[in-house]
N, C-alpha and C positions, 0 to 999 in steps of 0.2 A: 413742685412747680405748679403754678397757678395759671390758667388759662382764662384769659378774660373776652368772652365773646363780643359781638355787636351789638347784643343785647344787653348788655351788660353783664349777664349772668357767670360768673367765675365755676369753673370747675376744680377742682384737686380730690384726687385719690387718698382717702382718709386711711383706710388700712386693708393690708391683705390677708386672708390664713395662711398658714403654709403648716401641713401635717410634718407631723416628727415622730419620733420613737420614743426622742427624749428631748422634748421642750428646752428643760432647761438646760443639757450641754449644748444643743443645738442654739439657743442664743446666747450662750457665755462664750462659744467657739466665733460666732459672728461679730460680736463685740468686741471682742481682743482681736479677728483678723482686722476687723475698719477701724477699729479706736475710738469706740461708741460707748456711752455709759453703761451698765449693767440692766437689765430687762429686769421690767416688771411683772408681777403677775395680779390677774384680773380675772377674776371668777375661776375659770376652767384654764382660761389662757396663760402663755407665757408670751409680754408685750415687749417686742424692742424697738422703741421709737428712734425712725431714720426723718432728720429733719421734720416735714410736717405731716409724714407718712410714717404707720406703725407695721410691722411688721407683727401678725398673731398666732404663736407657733402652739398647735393645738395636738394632744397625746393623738397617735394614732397607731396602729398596730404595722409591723412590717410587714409585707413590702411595702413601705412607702412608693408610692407613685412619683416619681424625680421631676421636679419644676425648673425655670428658670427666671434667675434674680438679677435684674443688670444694677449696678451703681455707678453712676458719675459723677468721678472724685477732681480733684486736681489735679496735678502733678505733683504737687508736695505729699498729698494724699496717696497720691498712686506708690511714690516711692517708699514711704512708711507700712503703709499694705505691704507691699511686694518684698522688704523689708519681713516682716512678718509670716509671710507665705513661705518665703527661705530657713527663714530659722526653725521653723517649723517641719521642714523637710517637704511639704507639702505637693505632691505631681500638679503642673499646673501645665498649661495648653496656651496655644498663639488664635487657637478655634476651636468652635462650639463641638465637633466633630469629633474632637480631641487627637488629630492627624498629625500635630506637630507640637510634641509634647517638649515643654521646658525653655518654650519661646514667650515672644509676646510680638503683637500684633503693632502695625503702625497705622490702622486705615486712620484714614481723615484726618491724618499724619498726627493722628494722637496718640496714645498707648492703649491696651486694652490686653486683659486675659482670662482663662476660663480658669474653676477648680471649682473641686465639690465640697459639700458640708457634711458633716456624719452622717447623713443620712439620701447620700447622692443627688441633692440638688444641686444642679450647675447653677454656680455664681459666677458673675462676668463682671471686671470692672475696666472702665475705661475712662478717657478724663477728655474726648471727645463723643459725642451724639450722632449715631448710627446717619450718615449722609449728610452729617454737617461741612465737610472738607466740600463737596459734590464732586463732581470728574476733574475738575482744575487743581485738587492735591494732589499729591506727589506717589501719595496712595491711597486715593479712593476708596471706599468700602465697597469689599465683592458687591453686597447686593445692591449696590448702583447699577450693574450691568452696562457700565460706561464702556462705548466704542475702544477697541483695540485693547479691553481690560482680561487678561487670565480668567 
């Protein structure tokens, strides 16, 4: 997503690293969970382009260092994912915490859930934007801190 300031100056996040153990199952396993074409490789990298943002999954020795990866998908998206996530047998969470395992989340009365990659990055998808709902949904997102909110 493009940000267009006052100035006119547009911003978008071009690409991020994310270390891995193993590049390439780490993006063939991301690609078949979201239903992305197969990654490419670029020099040293293993590239998986997510719309106009790339993901650059670079060898690195374990313990990998555990990141977090949010994607907002659809609902048609989401079901296909989630879809996916099951057939897979995959443990997956309602929160980042991972407190309430084999749920899914409604804030901003969208859907959302965690699970990790082979190499313990938490991946989170959701097909609402963290305090898009505001406190007027039905279920807010915790970190609104909305009056009389759990």
């Amino acid at each position: 997503m493009a940000l267009c300031y006052a100035d006119g100056m547009t911003v978008i996040l071009d690409h991020t690293i994310v270390h891995a153990s193993d590049p390439e199952a780490s993006t063939a396993f991301l690609a078949e969970i979201l239903g992305l074409p197969p990654a490419r490789k670029l020099a040293h990298f293993t590239v998986l382009a997510i719309g106009e943002t790339s993901l650059d999954f670079l060898p690195d020795t374990p313990p990998i260092s555990s990141r977090h990866f949010a994607f907002r998908v659809s609902e048609a998206e989401f079901d296909a994912i989630f879809d996916r996530i099951r057939a897979r047998d995959l443990p997956y969470w309602a929160d980042p915490f991972r407190t309430q395992p084999g749920a899914i989340n409604r804030w901003d009365d969208g859907r959302g859930l965690y699970f990790d990659d082979p190499d313990g990055h938490l991946l989170e998808i959701i097909t609402r934007s963290y305090g898009s709902g505001g406190c007027d949904a039905e279920h807010p997102n915790p970190l609104l801190g909305c009056p009389g909110q759990k």
